[in-house]
C-alpha positions as CSV (number, residue, x, y, z in Angstrom):
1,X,-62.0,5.7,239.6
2,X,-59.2,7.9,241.2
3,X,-56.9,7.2,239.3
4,X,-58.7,7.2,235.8
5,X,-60.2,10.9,236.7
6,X,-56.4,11.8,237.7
7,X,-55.0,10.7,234.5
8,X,-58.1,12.7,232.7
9,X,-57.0,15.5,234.4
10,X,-53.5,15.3,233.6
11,X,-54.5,14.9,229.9
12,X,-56.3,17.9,229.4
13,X,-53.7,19.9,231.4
14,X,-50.9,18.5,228.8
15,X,-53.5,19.1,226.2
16,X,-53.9,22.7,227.2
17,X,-50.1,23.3,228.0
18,X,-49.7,22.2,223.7
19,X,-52.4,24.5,222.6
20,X,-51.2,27.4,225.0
21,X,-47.2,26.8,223.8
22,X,-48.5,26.3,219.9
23,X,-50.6,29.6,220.2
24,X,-47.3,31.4,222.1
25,X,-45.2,30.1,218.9
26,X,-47.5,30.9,216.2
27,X,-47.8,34.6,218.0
28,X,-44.1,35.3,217.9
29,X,-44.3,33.9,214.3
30,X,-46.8,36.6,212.8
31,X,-44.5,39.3,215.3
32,X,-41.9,38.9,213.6
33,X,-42.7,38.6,210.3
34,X,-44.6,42.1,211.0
35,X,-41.2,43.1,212.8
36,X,-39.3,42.1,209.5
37,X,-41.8,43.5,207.0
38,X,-41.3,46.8,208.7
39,X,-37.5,46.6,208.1
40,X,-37.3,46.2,204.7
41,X,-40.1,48.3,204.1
42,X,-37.7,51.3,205.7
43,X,-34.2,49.9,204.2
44,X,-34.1,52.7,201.5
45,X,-34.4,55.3,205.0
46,X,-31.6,52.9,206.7
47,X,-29.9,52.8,204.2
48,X,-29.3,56.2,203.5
49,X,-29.0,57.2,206.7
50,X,-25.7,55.1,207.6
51,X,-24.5,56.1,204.8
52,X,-24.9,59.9,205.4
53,X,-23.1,58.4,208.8
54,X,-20.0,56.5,207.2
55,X,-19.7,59.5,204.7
56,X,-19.1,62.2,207.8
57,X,-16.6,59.7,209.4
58,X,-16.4,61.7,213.1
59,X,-14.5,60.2,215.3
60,X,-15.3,59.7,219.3
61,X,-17.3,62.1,220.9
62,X,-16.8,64.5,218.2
63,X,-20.0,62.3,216.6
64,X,-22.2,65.5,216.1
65,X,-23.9,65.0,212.4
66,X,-24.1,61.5,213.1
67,X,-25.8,61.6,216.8
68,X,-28.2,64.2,215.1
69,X,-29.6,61.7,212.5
70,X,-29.9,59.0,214.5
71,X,-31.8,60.9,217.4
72,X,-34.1,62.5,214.3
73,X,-34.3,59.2,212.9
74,X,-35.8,58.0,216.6
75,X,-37.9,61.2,217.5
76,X,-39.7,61.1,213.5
77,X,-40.6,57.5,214.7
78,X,-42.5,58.6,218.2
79,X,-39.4,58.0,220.4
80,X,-38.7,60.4,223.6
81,X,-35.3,61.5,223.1
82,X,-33.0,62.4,225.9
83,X,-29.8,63.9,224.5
84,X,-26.0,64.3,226.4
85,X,-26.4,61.6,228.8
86,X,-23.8,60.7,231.2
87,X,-21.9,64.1,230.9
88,X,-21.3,63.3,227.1
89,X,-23.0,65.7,224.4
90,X,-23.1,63.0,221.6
91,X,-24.8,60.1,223.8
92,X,-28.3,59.2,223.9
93,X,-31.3,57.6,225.0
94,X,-34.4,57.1,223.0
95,X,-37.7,55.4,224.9
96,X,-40.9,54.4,223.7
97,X,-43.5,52.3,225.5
98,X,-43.8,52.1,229.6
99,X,-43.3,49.2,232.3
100,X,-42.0,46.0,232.0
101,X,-39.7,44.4,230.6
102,X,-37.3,47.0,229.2
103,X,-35.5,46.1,226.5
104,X,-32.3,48.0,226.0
105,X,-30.7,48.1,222.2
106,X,-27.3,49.5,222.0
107,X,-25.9,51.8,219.5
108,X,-22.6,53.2,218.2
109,X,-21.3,55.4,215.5
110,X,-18.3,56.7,215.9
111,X,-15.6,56.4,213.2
112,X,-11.3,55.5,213.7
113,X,-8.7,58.2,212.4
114,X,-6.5,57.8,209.4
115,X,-9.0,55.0,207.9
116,X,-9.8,57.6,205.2
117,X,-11.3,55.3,202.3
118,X,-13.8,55.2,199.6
119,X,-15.5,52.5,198.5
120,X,-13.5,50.9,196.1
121,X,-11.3,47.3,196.5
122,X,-8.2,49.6,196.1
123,X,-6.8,51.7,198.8
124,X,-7.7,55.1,197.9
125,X,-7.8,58.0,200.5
126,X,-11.0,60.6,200.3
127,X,-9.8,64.1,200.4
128,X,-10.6,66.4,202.9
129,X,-11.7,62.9,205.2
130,X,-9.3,61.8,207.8
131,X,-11.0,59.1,209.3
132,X,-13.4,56.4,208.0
133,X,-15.8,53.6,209.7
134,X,-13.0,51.1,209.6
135,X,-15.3,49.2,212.3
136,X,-18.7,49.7,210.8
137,X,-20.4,51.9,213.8
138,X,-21.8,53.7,211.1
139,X,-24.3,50.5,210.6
140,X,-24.3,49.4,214.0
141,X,-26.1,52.1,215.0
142,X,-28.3,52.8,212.3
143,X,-29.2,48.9,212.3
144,X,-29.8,49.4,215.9
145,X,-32.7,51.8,215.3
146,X,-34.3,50.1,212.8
147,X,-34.6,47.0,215.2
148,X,-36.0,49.8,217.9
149,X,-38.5,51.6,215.0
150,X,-39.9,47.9,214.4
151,X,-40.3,47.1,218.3
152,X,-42.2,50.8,218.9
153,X,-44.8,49.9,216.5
154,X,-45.8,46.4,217.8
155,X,-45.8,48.5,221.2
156,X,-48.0,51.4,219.7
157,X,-50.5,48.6,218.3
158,X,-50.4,47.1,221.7
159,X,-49.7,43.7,219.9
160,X,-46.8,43.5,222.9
161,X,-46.2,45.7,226.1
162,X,-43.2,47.4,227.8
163,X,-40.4,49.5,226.9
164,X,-38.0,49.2,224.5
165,X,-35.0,51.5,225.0
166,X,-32.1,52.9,222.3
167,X,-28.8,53.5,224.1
168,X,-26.8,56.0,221.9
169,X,-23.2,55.8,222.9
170,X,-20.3,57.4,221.3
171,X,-16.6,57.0,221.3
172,X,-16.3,53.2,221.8
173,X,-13.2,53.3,219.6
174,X,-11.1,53.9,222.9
175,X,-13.2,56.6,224.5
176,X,-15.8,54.3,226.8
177,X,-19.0,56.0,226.2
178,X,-21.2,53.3,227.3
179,X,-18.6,53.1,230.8
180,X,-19.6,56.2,231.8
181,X,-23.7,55.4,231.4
182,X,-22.9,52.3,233.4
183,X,-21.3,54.2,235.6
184,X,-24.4,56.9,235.9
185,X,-26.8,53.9,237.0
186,X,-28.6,54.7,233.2
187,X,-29.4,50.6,233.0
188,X,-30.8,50.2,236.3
189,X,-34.2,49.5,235.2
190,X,-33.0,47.5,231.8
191,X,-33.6,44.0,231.9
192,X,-31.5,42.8,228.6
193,X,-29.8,44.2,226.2
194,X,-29.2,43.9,223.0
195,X,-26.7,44.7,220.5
196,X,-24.6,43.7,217.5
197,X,-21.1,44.5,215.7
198,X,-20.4,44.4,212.0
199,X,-18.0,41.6,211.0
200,X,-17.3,39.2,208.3
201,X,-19.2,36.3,209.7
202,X,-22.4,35.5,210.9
203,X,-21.9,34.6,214.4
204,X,-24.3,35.1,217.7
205,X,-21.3,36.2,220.5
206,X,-20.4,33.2,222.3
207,X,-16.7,34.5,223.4
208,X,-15.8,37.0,226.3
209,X,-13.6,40.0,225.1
210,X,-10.4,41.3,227.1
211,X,-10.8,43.9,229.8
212,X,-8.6,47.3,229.0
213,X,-7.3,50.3,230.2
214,X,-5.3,52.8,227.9
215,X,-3.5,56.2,229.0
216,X,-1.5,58.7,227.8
217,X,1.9,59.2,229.2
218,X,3.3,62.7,228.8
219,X,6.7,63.5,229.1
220,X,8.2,67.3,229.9
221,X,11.6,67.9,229.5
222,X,14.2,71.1,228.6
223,X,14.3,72.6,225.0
224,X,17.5,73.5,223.3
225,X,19.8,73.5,220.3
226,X,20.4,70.0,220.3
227,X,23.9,70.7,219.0
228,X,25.1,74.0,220.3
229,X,23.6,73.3,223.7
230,X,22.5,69.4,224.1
231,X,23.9,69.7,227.9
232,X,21.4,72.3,228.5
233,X,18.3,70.8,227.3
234,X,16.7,67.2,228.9
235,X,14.3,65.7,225.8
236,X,11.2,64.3,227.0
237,X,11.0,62.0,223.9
238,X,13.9,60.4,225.9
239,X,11.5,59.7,228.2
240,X,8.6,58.2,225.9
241,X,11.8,56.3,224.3
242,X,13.2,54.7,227.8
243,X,9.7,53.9,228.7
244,X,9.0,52.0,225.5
245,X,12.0,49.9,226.2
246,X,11.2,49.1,229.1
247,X,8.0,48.2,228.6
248,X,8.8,46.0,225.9
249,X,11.2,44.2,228.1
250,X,8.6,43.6,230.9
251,X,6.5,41.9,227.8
252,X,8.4,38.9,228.9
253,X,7.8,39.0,231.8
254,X,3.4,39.3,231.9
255,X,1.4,36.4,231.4
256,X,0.8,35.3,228.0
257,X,-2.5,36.0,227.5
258,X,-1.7,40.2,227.6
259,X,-1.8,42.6,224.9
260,X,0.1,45.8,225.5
261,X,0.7,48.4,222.3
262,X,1.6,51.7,221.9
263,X,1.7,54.6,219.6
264,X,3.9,58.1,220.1
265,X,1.5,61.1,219.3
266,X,3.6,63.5,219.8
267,X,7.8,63.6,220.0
268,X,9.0,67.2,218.7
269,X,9.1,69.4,216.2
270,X,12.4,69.4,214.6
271,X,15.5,67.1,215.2
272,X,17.6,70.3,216.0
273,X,15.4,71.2,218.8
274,X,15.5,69.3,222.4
275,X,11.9,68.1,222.4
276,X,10.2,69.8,226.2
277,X,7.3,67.6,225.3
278,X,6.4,63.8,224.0
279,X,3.9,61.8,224.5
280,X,2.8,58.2,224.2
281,X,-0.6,56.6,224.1
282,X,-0.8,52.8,225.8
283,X,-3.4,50.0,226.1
284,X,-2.5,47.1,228.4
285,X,-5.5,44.0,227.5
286,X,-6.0,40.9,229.9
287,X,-9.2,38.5,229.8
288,X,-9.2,39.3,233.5
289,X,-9.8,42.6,234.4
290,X,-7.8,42.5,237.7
291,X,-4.9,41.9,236.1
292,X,-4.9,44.8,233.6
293,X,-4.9,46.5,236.9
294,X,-2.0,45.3,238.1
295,X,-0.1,45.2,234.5
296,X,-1.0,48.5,234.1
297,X,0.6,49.9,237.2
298,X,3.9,48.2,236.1
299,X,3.6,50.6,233.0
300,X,3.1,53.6,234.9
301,X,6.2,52.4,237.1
302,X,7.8,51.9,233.8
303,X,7.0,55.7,233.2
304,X,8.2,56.8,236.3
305,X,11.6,55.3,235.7
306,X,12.1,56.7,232.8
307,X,11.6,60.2,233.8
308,X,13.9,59.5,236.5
309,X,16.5,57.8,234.6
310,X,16.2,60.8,231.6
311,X,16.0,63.9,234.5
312,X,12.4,64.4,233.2
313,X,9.0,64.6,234.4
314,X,5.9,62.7,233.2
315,X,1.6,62.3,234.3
316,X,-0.1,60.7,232.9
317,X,-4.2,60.5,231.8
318,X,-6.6,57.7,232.0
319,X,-8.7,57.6,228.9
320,X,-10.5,54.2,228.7
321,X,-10.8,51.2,230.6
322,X,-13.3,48.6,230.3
323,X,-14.7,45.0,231.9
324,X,-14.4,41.6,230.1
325,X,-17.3,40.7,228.0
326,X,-19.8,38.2,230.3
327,X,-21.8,35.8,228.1
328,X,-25.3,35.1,228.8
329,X,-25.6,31.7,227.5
330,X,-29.5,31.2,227.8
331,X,-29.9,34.5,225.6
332,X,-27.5,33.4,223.2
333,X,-29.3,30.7,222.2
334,X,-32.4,32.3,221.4
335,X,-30.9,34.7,219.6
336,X,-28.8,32.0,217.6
337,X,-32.6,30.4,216.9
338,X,-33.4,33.4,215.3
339,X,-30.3,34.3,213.2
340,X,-30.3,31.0,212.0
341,X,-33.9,31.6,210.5
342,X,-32.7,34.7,209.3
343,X,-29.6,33.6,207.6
344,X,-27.0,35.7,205.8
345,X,-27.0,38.0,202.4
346,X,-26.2,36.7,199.4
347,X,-23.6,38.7,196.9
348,X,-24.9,39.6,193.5
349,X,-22.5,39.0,190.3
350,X,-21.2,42.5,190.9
351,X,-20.3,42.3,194.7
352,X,-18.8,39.0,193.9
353,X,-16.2,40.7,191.5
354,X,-15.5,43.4,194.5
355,X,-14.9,40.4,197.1
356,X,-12.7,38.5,194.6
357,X,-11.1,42.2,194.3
358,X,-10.7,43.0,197.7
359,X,-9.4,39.4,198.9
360,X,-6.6,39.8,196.5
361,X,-4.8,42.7,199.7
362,X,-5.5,40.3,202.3
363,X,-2.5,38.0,203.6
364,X,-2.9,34.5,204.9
365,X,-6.4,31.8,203.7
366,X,-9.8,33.5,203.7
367,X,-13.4,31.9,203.5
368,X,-14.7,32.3,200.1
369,X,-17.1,35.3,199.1
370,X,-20.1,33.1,199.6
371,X,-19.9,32.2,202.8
372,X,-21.7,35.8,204.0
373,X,-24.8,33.9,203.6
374,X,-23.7,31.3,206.3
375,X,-24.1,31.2,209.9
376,X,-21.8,30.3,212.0
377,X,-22.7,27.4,215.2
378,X,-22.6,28.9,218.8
379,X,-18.3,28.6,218.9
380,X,-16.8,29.1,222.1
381,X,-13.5,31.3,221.4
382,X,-10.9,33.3,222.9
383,X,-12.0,37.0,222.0
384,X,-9.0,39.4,221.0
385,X,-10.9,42.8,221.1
386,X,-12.1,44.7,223.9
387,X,-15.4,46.3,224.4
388,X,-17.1,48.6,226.8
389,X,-20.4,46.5,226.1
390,X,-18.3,44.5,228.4
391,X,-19.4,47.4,231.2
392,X,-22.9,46.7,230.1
393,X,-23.0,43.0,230.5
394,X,-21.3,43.1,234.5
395,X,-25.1,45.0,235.4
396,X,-27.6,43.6,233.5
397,X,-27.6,40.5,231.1
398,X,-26.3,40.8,227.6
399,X,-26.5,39.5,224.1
400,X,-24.7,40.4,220.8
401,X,-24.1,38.9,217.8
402,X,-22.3,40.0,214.3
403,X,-23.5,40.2,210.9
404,X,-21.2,39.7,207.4
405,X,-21.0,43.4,206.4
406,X,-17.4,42.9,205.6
407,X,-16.5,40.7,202.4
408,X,-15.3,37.6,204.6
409,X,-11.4,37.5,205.8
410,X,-11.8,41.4,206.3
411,X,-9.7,42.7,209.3
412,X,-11.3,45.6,211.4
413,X,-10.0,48.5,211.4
414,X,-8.7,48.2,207.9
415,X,-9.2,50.2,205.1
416,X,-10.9,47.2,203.8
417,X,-13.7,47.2,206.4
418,X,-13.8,51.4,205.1
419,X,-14.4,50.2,201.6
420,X,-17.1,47.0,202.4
421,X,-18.9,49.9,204.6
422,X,-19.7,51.9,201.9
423,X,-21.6,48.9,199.6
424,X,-25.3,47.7,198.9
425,X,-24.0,44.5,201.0
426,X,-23.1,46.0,204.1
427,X,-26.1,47.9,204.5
428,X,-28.4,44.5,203.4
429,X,-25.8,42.7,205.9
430,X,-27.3,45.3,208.8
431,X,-30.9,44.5,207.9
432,X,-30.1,40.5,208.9
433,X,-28.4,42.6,212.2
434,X,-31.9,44.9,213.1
435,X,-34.0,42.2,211.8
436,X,-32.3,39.2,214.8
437,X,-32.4,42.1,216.9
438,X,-36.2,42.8,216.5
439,X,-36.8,38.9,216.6
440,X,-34.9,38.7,219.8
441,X,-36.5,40.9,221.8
442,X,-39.9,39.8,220.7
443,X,-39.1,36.5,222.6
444,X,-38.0,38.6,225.1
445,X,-41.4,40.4,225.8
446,X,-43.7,37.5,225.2
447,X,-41.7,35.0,227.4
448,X,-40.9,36.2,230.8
449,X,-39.6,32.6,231.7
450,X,-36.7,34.0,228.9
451,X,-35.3,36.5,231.3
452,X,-35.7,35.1,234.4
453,X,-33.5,32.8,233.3
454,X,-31.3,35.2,231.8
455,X,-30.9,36.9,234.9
456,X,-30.5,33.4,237.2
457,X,-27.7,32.6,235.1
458,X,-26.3,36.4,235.2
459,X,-26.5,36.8,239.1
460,X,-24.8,33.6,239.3
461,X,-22.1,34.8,236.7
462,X,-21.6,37.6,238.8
463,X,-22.0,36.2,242.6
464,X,-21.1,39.0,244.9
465,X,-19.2,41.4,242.7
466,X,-19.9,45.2,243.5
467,X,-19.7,46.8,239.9
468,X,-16.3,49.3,239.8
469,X,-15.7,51.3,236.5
470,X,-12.2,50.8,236.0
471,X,-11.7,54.7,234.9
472,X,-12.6,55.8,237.8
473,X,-14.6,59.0,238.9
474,X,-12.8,60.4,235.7
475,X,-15.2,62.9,233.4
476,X,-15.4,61.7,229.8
477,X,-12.1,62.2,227.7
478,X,-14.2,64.7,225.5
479,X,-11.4,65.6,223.6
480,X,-9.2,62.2,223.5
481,X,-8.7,62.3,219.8
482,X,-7.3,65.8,219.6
């Protein structure tokens, strides 16, 4: 009899365990199809407001007109607004809703100099515009808010509870914005975030990104006539020269994996002139951010001989520096779930003739047009890039994923990425981005189970590691791109 009541009871726990998990699914269904209907009811609003973004083209921390729209965008839609967070006037952070969980969406939208482009599939330079969204920030953060707008209202109807939080962060294009809010403790009470990148593929982020730290290297030397006097002047673009050579040498002699590039900014003014000043901008990129450490004092030693061996001096300035990218497999897989019912845009006859257009610049085999309507499988890869989301995922756990803004085979920071920005398809492209965004984090709030495992698998990722911004106590490079 024991036994026969047991087995009873086991039945009707397994039976209410199916209803219970069949009534949690068929919530999250109707959530997000109210999430989604939101979205494209708004995508005229979205759309015009990244536009009005990639059309001012600022570039890092200079992101002014494009900080403004967003945080009006935000505040029209109920948001609390907190403006010039982390000791940067253009940064952030919007919050609606109170408690637990809080859900943190990152946003960018800051532009790249001398990516001046309209939206045409041949290279044509805007006047008066210097730089242009060769990286698609312009989107990212626009699609960013829409995925926030759509989460406030299911919080406003009470149909979910907690907080849902919109991290504004400028200059990622080199400047760290999203370092220094790290750094400030501002995602102490986050328990995921969220965020997204415009690409050429469909792909949730299943690859780490290389940890970075750049600096400018100024040289200061003697001026004069570089003929009638050469033995009186000592030219500090000797310097930037002798480092560069060296530096290039030691490529050799780094482990394979590093990335180390350079760009003069300044070397004189005229050949006939000794140059007193020169400088040099550097990155040095590892997957392991202890050894961009260690490369990167072998380039300021590199600096250091040079001065010596050119009787000039040099300092130098950090500007950036940023952690690998940590993925969170468990949230990666929801949110693959959910771009895969989503799925990708599909070109109309016209687009089609601009992505057979554009292809025509690119060098090497691309993906055909079409494939913007695919998704891509979870593909573990080795990432290229760096990020300071990569910050952002070393204290609380982190998702991303990309979206086809780009016509596919598009480099970033091209003038190609310039052009797809300003299309009907990249903007249609960010509403797949804020709508996997939305669906995301509605798992997120109705399935606590979802983070705590998030967050087992992210303090085992991280084990005893004390986060350390590698910049430093350093204030913001404010004016970096001058």
């Amino acid at each position: 009899m024991r036994t026969i009541i047991s087995t009873i009871i086991l039945l009707l726990d397994l039976t209410i365990s199916y209803a219970q998990k069949k009534s949690l699914v068929i919530n999250l269904d109707n959530l997000k199809k109210e999430a989604s209907v939101s979205i494209d009811s708004r995508y005229e609003t979205y759309k015009n407001v990244e536009l009005q973004i990639w059309n001012a083209a600022e570039v890092g921390f200079k992101e002014n007109k494009s900080t403004n729209l967003l945080q009006s965008t935000l505040k029209a839609n109920g948001f609390n607004v907190e403006s010039g967070v982390a000791g940067m006037p253009t940064a952030f952070i919007a919050t609606y809703g109170t408690g637990h969980p809080v859900i943190a969406i990152l946003a960018e939208f800051d532009a790249l100099p001398g990516l001046s482009q309209d939206s045409s599939a041949i290279k044509t330079l805007v006047a008066g515009r210097n730089a242009g969204h060769g990286c698609g920030h312009h989107l990212f953060g626009t699609g960013s808010v829409a995925a926030g707008v759509a989460i406030k209202q299911l919080i406003e109807s009470g149909r979910i509870k907690g907080t849902v939080k919109i991290f504004g962060s400028p200059a990622e294009e080199g400047g760290g914005g999203k370092v220094y809010m790290v750094r400030e403790g501002l995602f102490k009470e986050v328990d995921v975030a969220l965020h997204w990148h415009p690409s050429d593929v469909n792909a949730v982020a299943f690859s780490s990104a290389l940890a970075y730290k750049s600096a400018k290297f100024r040289f200061h030397g003697i001026s004069a006539h570089a003929s009638g006097a050469p033995d009186k002047g000592r030219s500090a673009l000797d310097g930037v020269e002798a480092m560069d050579n060296m530096v290039n040498m030691m490529r050799e002699h780094v482990p394979q994996e590093t990335r180390i590039h350079y760009v003069i900014t300044q070397g004189g003014k005229a050949p006939n002139v000794v140059p007193d000043f020169a400088e040099v901008f550097y990155y040095v990129r590892h997957p392991e951010r202890a050894q961009v450490e260690t490369i990167f004092e072998r380039v300021v030693k590199a600096a250091e001989g040079a001065a010596l061996g050119t009787d000039t001096k040099v300092d130098h300035e950090v500007i950036d520096g940023t952690h690998d990218l940590l993925i969170n497999s468990t949230l990666a897989l929801d949110m693959q779930e959910n771009l895969m019912k989503i799925g990708g845009i599909r070109y109309t006859t016209e687009e089609l003739a601009f992505a057979n257009s554009l292809q025509s610049s690119f060098l090497g085999k691309v993906d055909p047009p079409d494939s913007a309507s695919m998704v891509r499988s979870l593909q573990p890869e080795k990432g290229q890039g760096s990020t300071d989301v990569g910050d952002v995922s070393y204290v609380v756990p982190t998702v991303g994923m990309s979206a086809a803004t780009w016509v596919p085979g598009t480099p970033a920071h091209s003038w190609q990425a310039t052009a797809c920005g300003g299309k009907d398809m990249a903007a249609r492209a960010m509403i797949v981005a804020a709508k996997t965004l939305a669906w995301t984090a509605i798992d997120l709030f109705n399935r606590p189970a979802l983070i705590e495992s998030a967050k087992a698998e992210f303090n085992q990722q991280i084990g005893n590691y004390q986060y350390k911004s590698l910049l430093g106590d350093r204030k913001p490079a404010l004016n970096y791109r001058d």
